[in-house]
C-alpha positions, 0 to 999 in steps of 0.5 A: 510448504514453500508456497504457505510462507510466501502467502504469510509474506505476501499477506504481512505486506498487505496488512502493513500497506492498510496499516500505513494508510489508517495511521496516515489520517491520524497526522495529516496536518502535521504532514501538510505543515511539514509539506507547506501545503493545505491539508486537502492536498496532502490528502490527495497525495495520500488517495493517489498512494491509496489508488495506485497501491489498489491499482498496481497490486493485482499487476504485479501479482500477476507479473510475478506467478510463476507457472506451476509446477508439474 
């Protein structure tokens, strides 16, 4: 029972990592106004958060399992 609601958990938190993502298009000028940078580079900033999430997220998974129980 345990392991269910660490997998519902986990799951959320990819959903809203990909929720961030999309939502971040949809004001991207308004971040690189914010920023005083172009909006190609706010872009980019957005890629590099992409990549390292994609990047780093099998990482810490494997990092953090715990051997199983026997």
């Amino acid at each position: 029972m345990k392991n269910n609601t660490v997998i519902y958990i986990l799951a959320l938190a990819v959903f809203l990592i990909g929720t961030i993502e999309y939502i971040i298009t949809g004001v991207i000028e308004m971040i690189a106004l914010d920023l005083e940078v172009s909006t190609s580079a706010a872009g980019l900033l957005v890629t590099a958060f992409a990549l390292s999430a994609a990047i780093g997220a099998p990482i810490l998974i494997a990092m953090t399992i715990s051997p199983p129980f026997t």
